[in-house]
TORDRENSE-228767 format. One record per residue: residue number from 1; chain; x, y, z negated of N, C-alpha, C in turn. Coordinates in steps of 0.02 Angstrom, whole numbers, plus 50000, padded with zeros to 5 digits. Layout:
N
<atom nr="NUM" kette="A" n_X="X" n_Y="Y" n_Z="Z" ca_X="X" ca_Y="Y" ca_Z="Z" c_X="X" c_Y="Y" c_Z="Z"/>
...
***
This chain:
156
<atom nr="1" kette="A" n_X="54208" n_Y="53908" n_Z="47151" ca_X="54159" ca_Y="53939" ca_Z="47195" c_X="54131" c_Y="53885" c_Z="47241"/>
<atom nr="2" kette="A" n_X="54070" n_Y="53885" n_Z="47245" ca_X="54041" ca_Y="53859" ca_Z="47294" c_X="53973" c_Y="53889" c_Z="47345"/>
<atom nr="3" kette="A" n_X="53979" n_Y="53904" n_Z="47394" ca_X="53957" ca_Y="53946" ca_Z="47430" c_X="53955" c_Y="54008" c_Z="47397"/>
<atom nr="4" kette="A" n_X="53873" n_Y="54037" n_Z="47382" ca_X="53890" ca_Y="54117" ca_Z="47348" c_X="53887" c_Y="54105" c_Z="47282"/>
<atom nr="5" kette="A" n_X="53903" n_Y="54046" n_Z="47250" ca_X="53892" ca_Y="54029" ca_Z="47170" c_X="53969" c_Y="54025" c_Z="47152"/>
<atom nr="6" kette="A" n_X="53970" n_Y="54060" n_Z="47095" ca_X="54043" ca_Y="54045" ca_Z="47059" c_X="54022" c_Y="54033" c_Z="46983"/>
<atom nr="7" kette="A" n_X="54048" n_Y="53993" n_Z="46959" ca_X="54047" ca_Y="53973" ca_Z="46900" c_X="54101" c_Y="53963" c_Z="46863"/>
<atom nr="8" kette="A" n_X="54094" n_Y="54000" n_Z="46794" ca_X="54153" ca_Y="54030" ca_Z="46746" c_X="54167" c_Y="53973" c_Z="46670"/>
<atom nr="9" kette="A" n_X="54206" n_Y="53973" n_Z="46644" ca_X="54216" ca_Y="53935" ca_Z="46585" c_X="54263" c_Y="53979" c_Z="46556"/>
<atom nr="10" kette="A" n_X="54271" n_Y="53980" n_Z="46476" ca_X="54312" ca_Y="53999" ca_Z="46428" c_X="54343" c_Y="53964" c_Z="46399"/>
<atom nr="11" kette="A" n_X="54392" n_Y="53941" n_Z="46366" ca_X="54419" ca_Y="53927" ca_Z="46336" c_X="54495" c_Y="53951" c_Z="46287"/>
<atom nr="12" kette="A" n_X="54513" n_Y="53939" n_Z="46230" ca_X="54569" ca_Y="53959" ca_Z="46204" c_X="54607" c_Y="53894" c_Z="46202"/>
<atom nr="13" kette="A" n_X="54599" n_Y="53840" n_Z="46235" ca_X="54637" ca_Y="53791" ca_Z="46219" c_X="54709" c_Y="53796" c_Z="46290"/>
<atom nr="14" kette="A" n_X="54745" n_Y="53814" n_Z="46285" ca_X="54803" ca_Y="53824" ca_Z="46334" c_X="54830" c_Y="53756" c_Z="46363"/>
<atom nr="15" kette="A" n_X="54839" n_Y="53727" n_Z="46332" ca_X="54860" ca_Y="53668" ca_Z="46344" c_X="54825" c_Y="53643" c_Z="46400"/>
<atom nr="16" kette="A" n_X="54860" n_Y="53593" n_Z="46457" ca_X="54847" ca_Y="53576" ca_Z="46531" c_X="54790" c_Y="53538" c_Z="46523"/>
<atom nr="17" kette="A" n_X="54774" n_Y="53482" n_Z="46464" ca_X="54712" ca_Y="53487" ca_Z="46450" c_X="54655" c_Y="53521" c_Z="46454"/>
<atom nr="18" kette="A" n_X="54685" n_Y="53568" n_Z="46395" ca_X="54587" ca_Y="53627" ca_Z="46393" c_X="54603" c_Y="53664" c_Z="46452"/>
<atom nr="19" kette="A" n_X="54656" n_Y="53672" n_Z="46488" ca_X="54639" ca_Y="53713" ca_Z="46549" c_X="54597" c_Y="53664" c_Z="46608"/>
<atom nr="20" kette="A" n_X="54629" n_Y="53616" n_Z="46617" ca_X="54581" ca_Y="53540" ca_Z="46674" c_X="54518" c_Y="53546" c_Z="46628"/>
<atom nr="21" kette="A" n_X="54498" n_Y="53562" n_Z="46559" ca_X="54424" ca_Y="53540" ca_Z="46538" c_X="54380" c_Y="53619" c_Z="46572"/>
<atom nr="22" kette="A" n_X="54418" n_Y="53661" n_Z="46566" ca_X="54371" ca_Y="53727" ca_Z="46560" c_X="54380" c_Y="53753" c_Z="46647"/>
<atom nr="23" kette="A" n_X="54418" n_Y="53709" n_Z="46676" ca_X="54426" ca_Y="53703" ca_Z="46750" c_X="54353" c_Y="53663" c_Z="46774"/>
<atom nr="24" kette="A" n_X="54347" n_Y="53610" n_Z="46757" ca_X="54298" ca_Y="53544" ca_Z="46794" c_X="54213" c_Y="53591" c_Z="46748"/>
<atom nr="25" kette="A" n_X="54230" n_Y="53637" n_Z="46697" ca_X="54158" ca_Y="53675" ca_Z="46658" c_X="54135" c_Y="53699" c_Z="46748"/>
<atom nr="26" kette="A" n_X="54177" n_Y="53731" n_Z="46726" ca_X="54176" ca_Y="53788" ca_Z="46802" c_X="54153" c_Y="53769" c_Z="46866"/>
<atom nr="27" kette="A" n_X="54169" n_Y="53732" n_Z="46883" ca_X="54162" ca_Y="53675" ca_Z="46948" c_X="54096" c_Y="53661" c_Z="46948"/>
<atom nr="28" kette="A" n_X="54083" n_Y="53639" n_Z="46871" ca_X="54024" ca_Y="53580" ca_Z="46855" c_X="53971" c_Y="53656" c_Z="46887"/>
<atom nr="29" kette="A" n_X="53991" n_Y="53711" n_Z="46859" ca_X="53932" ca_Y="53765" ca_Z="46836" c_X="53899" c_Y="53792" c_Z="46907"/>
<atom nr="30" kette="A" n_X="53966" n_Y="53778" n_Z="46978" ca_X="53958" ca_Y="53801" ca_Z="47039" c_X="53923" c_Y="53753" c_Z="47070"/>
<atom nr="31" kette="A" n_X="53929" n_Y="53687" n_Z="47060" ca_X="53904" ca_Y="53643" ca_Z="47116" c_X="53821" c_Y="53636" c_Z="47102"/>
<atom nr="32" kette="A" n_X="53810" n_Y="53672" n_Z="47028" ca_X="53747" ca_Y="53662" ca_Z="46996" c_X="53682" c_Y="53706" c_Z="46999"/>
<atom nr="33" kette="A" n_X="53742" n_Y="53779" n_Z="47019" ca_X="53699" ca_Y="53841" ca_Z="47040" c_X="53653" c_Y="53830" c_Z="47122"/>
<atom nr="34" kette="A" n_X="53598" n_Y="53884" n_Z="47130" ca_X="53572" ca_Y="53878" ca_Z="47199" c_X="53609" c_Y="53948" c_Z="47237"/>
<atom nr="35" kette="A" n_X="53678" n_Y="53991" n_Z="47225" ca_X="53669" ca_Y="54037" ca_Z="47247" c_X="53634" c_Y="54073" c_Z="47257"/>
<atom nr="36" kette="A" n_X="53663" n_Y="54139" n_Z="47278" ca_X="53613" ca_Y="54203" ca_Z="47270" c_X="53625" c_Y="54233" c_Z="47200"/>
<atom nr="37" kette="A" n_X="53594" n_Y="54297" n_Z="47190" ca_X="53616" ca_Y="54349" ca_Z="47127" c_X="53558" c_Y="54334" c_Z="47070"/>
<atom nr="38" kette="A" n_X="53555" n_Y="54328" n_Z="47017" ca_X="53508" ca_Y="54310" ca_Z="46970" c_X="53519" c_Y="54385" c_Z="46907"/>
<atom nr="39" kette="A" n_X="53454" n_Y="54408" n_Z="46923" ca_X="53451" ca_Y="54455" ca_Z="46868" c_X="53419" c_Y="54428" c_Z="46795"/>
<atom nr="40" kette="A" n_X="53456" n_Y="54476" n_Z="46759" ca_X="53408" ca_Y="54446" ca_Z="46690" c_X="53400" c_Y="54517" c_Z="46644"/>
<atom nr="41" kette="A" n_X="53369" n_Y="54516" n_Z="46581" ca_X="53363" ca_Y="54578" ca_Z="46552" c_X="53431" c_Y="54570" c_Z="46487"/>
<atom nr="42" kette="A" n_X="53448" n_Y="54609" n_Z="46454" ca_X="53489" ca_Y="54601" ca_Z="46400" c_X="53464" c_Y="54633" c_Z="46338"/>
<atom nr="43" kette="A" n_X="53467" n_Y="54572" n_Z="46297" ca_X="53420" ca_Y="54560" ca_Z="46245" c_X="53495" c_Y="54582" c_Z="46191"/>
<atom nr="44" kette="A" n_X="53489" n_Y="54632" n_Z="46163" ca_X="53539" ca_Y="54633" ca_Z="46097" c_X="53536" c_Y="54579" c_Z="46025"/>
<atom nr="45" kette="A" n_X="53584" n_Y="54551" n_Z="46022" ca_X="53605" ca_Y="54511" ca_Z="45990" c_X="53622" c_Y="54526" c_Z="45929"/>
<atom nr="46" kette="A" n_X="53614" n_Y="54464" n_Z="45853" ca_X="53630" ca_Y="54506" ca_Z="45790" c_X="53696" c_Y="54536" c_Z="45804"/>
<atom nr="47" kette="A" n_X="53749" n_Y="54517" n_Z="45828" ca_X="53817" ca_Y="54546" ca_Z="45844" c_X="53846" c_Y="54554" c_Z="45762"/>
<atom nr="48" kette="A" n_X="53901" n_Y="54591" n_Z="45756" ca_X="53934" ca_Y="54594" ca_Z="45699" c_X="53897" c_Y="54671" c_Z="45657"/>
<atom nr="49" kette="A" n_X="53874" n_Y="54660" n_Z="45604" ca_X="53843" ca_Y="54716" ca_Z="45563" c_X="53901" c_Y="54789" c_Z="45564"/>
<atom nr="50" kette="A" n_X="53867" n_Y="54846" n_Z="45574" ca_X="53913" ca_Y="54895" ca_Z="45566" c_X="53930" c_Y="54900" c_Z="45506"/>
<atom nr="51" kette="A" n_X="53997" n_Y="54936" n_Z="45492" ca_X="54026" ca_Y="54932" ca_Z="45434" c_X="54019" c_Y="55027" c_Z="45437"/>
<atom nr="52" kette="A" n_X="54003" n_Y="55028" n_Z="45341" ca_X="53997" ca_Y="55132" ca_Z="45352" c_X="54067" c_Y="55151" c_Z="45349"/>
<atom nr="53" kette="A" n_X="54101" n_Y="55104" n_Z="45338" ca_X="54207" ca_Y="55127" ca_Z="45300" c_X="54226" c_Y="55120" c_Z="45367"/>
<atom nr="54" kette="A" n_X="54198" n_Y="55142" n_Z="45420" ca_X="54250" ca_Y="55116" ca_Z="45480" c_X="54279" c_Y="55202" c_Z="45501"/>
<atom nr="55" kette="A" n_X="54346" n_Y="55208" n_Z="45520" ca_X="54353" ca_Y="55269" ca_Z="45528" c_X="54389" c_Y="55244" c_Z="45588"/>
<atom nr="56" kette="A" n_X="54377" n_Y="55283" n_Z="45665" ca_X="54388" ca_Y="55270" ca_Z="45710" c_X="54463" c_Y="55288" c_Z="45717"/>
<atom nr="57" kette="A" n_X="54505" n_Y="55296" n_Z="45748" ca_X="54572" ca_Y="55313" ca_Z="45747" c_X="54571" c_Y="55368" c_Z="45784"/>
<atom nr="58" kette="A" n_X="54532" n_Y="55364" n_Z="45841" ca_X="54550" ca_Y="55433" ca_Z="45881" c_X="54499" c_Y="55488" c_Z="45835"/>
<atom nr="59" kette="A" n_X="54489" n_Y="55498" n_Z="45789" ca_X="54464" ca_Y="55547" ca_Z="45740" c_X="54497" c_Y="55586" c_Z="45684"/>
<atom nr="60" kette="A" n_X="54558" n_Y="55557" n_Z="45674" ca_X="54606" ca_Y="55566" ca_Z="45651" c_X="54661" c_Y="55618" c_Z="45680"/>
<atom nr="61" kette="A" n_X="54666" n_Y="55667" n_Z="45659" ca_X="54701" ca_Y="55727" ca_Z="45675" c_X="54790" c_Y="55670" c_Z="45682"/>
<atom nr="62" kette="A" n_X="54818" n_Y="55698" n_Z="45744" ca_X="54880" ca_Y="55671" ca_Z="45754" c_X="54924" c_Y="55701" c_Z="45663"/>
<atom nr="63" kette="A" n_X="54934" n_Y="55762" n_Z="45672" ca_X="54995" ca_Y="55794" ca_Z="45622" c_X="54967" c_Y="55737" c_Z="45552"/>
<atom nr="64" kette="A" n_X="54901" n_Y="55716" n_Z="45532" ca_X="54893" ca_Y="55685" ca_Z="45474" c_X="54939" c_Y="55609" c_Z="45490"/>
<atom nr="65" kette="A" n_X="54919" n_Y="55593" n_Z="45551" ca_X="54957" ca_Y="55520" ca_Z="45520" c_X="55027" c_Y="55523" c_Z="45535"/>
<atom nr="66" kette="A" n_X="55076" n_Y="55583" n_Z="45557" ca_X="55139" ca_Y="55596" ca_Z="45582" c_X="55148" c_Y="55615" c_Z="45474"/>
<atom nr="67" kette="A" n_X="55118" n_Y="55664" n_Z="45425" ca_X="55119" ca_Y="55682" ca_Z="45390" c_X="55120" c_Y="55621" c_Z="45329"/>
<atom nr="68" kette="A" n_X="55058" n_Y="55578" n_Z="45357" ca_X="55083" ca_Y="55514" ca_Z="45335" c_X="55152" c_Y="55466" c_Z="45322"/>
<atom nr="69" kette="A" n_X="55177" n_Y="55498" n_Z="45373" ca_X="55265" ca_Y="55444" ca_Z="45384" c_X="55292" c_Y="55503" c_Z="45350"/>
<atom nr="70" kette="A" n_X="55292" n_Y="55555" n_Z="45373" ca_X="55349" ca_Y="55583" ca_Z="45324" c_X="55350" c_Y="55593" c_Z="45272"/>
<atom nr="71" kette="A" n_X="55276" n_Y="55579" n_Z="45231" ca_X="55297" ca_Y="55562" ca_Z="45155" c_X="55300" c_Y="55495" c_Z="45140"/>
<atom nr="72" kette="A" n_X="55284" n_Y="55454" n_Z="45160" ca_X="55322" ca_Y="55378" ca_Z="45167" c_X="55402" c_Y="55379" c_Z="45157"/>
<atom nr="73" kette="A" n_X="55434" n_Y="55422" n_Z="45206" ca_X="55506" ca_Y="55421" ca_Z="45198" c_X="55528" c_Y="55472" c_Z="45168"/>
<atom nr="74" kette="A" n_X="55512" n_Y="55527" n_Z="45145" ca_X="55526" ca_Y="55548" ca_Z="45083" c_X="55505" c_Y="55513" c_Z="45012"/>
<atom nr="75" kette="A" n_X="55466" n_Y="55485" n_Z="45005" ca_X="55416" ca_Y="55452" ca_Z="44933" c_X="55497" c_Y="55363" c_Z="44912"/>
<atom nr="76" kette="A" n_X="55514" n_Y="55347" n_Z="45001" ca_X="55562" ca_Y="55300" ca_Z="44990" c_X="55610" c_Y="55320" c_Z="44957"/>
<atom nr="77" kette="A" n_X="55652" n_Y="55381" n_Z="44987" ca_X="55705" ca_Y="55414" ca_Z="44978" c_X="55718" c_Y="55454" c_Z="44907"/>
<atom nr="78" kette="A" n_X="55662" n_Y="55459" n_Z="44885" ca_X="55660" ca_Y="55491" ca_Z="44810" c_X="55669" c_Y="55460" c_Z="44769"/>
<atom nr="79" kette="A" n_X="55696" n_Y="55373" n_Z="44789" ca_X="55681" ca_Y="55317" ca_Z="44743" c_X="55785" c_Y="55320" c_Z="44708"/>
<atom nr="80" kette="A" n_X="55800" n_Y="55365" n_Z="44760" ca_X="55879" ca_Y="55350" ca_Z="44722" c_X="55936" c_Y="55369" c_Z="44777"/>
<atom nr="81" kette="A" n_X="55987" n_Y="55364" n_Z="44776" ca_X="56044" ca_Y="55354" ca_Z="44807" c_X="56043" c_Y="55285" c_Z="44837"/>
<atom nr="82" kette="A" n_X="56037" n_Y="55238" n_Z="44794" ca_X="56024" ca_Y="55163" ca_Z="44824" c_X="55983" c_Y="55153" c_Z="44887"/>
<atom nr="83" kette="A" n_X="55931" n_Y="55194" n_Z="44911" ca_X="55907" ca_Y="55186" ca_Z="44981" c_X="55938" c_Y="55227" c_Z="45008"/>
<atom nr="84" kette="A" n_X="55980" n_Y="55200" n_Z="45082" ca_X="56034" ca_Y="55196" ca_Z="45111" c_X="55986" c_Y="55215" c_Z="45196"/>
<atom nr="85" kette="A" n_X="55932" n_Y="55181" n_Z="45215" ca_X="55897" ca_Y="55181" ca_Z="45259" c_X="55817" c_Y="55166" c_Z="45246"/>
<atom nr="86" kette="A" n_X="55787" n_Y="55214" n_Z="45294" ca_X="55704" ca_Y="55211" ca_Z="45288" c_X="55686" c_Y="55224" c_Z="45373"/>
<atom nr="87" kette="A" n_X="55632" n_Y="55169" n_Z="45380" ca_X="55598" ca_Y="55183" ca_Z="45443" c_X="55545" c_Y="55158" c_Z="45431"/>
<atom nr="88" kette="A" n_X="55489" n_Y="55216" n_Z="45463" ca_X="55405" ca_Y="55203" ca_Z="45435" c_X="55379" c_Y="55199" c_Z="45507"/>
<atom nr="89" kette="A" n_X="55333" n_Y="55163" n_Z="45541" ca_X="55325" ca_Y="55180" ca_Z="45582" c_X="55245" c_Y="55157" c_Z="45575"/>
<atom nr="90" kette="A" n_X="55197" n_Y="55201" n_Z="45628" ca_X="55131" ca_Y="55196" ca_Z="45618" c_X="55092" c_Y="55172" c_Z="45699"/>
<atom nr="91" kette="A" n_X="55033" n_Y="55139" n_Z="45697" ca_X="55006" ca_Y="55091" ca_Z="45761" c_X="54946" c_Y="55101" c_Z="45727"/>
<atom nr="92" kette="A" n_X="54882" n_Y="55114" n_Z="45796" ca_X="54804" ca_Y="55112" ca_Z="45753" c_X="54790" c_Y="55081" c_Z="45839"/>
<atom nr="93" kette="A" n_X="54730" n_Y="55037" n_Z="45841" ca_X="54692" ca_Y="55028" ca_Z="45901" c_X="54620" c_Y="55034" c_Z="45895"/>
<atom nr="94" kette="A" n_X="54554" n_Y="55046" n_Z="45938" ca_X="54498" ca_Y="55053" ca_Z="45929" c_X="54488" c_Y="55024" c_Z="45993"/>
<atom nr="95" kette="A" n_X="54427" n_Y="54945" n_Z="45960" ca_X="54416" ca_Y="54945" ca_Z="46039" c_X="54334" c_Y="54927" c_Z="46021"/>
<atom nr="96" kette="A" n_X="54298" n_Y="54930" n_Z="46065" ca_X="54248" ca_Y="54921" ca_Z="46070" c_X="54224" c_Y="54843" c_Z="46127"/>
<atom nr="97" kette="A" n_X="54181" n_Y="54809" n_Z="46100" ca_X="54191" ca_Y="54740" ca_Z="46149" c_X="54117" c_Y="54729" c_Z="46145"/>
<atom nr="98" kette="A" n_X="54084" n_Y="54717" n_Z="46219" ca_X="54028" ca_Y="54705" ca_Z="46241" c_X="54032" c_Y="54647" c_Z="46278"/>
<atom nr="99" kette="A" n_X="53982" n_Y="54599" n_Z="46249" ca_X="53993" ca_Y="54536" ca_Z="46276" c_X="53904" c_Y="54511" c_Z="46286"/>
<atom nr="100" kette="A" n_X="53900" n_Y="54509" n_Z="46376" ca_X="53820" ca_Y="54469" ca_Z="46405" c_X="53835" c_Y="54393" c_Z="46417"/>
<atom nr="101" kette="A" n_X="53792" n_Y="54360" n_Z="46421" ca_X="53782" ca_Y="54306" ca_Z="46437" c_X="53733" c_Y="54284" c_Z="46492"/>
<atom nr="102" kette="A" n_X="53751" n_Y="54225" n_Z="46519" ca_X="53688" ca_Y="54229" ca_Z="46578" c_X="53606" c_Y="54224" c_Z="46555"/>
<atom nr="103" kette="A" n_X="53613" n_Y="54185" n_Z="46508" ca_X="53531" ca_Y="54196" ca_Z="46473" c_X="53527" c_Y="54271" c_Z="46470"/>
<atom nr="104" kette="A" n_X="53543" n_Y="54340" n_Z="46439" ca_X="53546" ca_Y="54412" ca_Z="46461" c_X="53570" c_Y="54414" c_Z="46366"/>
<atom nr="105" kette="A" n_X="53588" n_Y="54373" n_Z="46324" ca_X="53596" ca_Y="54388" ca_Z="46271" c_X="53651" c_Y="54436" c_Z="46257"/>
<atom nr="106" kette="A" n_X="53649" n_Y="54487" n_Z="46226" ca_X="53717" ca_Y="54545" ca_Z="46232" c_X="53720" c_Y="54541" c_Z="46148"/>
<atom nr="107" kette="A" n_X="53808" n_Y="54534" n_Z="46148" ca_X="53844" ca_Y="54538" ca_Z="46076" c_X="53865" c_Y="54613" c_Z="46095"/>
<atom nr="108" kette="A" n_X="53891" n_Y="54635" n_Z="46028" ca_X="53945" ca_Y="54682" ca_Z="46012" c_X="53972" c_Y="54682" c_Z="45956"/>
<atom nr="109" kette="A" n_X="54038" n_Y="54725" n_Z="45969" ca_X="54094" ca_Y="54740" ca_Z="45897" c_X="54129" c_Y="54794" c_Z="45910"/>
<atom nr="110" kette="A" n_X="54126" n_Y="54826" n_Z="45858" ca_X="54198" ca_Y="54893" ca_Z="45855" c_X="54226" c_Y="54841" c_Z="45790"/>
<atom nr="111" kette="A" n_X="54296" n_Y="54857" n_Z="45831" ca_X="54342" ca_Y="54833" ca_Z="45813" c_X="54410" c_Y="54884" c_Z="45788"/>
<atom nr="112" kette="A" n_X="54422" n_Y="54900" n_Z="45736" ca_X="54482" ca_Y="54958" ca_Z="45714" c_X="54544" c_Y="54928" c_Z="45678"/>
<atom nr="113" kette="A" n_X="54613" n_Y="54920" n_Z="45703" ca_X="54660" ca_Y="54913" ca_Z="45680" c_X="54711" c_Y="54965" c_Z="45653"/>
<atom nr="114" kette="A" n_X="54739" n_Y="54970" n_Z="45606" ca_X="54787" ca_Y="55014" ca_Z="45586" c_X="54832" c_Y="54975" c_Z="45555"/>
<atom nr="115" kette="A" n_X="54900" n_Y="54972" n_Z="45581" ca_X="54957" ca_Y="54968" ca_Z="45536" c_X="55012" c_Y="55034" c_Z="45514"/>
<atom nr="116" kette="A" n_X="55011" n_Y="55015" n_Z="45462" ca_X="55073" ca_Y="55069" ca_Z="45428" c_X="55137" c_Y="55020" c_Z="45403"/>
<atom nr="117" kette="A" n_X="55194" n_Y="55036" n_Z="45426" ca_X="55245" ca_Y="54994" ca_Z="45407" c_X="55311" c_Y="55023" c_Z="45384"/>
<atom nr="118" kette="A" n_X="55327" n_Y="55020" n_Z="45318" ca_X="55383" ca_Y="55053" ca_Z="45297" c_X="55447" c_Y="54986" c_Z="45288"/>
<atom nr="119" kette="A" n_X="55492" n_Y="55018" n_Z="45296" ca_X="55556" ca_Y="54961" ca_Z="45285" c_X="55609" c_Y="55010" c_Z="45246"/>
<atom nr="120" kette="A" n_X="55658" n_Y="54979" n_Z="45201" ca_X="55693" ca_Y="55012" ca_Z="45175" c_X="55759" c_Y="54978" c_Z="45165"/>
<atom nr="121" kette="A" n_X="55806" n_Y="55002" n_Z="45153" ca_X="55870" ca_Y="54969" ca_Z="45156" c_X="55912" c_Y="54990" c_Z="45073"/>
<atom nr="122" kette="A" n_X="55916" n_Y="54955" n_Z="45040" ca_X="55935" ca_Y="54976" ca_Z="44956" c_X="56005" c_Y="54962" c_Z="44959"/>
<atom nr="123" kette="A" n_X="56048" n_Y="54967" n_Z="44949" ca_X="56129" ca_Y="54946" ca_Z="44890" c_X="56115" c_Y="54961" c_Z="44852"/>
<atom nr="124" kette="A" n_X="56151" n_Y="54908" n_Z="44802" ca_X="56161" ca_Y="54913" ca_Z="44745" c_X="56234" c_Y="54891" c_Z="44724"/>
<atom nr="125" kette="A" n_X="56255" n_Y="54886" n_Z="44643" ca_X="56336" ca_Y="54854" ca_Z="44630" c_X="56323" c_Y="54786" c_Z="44650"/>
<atom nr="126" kette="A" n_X="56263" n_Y="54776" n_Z="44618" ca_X="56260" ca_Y="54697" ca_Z="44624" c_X="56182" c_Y="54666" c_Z="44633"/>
<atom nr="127" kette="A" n_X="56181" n_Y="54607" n_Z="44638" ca_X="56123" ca_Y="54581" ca_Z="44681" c_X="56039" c_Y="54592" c_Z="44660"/>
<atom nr="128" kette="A" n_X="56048" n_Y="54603" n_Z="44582" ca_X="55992" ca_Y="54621" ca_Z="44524" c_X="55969" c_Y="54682" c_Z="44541"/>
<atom nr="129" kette="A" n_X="56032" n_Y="54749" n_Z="44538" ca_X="56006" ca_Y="54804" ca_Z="44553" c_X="55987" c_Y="54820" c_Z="44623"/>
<atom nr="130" kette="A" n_X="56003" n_Y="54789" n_Z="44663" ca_X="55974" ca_Y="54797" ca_Z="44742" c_X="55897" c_Y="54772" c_Z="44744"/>
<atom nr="131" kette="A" n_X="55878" n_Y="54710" n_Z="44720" ca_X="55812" ca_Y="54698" ca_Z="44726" c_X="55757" c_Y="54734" c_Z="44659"/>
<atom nr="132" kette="A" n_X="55782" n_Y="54761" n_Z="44621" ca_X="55741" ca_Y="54829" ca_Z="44595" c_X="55735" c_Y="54884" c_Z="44614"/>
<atom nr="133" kette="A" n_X="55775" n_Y="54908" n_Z="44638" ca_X="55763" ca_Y="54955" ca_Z="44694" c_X="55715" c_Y="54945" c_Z="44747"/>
<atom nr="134" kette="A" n_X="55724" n_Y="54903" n_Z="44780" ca_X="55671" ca_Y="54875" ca_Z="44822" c_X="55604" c_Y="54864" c_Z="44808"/>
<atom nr="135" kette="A" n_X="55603" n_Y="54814" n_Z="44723" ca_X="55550" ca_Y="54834" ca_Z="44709" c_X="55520" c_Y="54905" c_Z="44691"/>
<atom nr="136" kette="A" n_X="55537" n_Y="54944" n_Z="44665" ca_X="55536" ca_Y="55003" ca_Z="44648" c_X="55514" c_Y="55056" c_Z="44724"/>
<atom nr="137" kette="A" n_X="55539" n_Y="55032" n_Z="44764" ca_X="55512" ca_Y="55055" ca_Z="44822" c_X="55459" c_Y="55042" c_Z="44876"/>
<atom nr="138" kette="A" n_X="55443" n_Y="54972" n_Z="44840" ca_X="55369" ca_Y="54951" ca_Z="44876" c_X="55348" c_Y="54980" c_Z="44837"/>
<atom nr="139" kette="A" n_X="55319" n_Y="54981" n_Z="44775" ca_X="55274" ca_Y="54993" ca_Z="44730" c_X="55257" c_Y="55086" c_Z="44715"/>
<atom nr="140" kette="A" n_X="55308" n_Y="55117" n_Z="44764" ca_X="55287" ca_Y="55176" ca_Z="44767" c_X="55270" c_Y="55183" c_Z="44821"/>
<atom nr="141" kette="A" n_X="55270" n_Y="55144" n_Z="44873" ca_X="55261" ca_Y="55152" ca_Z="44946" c_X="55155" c_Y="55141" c_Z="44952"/>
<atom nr="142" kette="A" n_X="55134" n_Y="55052" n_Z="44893" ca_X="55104" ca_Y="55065" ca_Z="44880" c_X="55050" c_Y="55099" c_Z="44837"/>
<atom nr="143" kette="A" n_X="55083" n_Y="55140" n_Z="44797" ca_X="55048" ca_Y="55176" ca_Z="44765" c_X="55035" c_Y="55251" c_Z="44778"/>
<atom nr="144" kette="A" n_X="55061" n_Y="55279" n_Z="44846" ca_X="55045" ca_Y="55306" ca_Z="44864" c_X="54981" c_Y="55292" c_Z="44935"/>
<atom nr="145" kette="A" n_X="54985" n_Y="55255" n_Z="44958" ca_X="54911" ca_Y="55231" ca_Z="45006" c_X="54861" c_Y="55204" c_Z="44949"/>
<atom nr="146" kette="A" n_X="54870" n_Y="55200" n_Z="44890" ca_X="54813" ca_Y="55189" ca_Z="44847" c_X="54779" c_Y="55265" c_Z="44847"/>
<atom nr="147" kette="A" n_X="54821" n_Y="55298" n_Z="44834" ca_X="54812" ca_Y="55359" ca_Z="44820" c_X="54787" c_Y="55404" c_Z="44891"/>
<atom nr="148" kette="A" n_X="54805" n_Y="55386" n_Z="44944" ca_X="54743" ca_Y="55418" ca_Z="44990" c_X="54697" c_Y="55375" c_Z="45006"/>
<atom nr="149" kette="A" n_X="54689" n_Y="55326" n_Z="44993" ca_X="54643" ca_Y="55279" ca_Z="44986" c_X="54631" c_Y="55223" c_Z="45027"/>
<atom nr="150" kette="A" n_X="54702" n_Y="55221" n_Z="45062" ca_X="54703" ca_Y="55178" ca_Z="45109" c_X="54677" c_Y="55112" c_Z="45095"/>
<atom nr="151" kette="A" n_X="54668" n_Y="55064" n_Z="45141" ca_X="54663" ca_Y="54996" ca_Z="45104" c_X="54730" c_Y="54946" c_Z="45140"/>
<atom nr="152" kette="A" n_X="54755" n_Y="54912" n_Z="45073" ca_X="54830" ca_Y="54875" ca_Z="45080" c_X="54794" c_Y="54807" c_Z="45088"/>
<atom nr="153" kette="A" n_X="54845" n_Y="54770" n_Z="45138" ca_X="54808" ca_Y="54717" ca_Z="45156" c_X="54871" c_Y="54675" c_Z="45122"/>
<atom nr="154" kette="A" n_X="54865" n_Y="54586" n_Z="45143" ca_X="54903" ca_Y="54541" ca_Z="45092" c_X="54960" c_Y="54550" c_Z="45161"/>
<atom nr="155" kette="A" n_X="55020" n_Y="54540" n_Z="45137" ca_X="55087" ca_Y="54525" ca_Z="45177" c_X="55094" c_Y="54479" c_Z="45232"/>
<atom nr="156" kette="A" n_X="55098" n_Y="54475" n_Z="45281" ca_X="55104" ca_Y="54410" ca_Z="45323" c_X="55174" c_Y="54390" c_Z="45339"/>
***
């Protein structure tokens, strides 16, 4: 800040570095301003293209995605005696992000996360039949979100 001017910087670099670089941005941006309030208009920006497959989360009837887990852990459990333990648990976020700039340029994004996460716990006699089971139990886990049409993302 310098008098009624404050000047902002971003950065993702954490390190005491990019924090002293996006520190002295800031500084640079205050000593450079004339103070006082500066209006501008906001001009919409290409921003990120809407997508038509976006299904918001809060649109989603609660009992469907509770209905969701419990055939998750029945669909596990049908796989045998060998699954011993099942826990499914479900997470969705929706956010919406509006971003101006001082030129008045305005971005946006809807942004929709959903995870679905099943875990399962197999015995077997021995080490072969435990990890077929397992397999046997992803592969119905996903072939049932094929089947409501979810989309399965790669493993992290």
């Amino acid at each position: 800040m310098r008098g009624d001017t404050t000047g902002f910087a971003h950065t993702s670099d954490l390190s005491p570095e990019g924090l002293l670089a996006a520190s002295d941005a800031a500084a640079a941006a205050a000593r450079g301003g004339t103070g006082g309030v500066r209006t501008v208009a906001l001009t919409p920006g290409a921003g990120v293209p809407a997508r038509d497959d976006l299904i918001a989360p809060e649109t989603v009837e609660k009992v469907r995605k509770v209905d969701l887990l419990r055939r998750a852990d029945a669909a596990a459990r049908e796989q045998g005696g060998a699954i011993t333990s099942v826990t499914a648990s479900y997470a969705d976020a929706h956010r919406r992000i509006l971003v101006a700039n001082s030129d008045g340029l305005l971005a946006e994004d809807d942004q929709v996360r959903t995870r679905v996460m099943v875990q399962c716990v197999a015995t077997g006699d021995t080490v072969e039949e435990t990890e077929t089971e397992i397999r046997e139990a992803i592969e119905l886990h996903l072939e049932g979100m094929r089947e409501d049409g979810l989309p399965i993302s790669n493993p992290q």
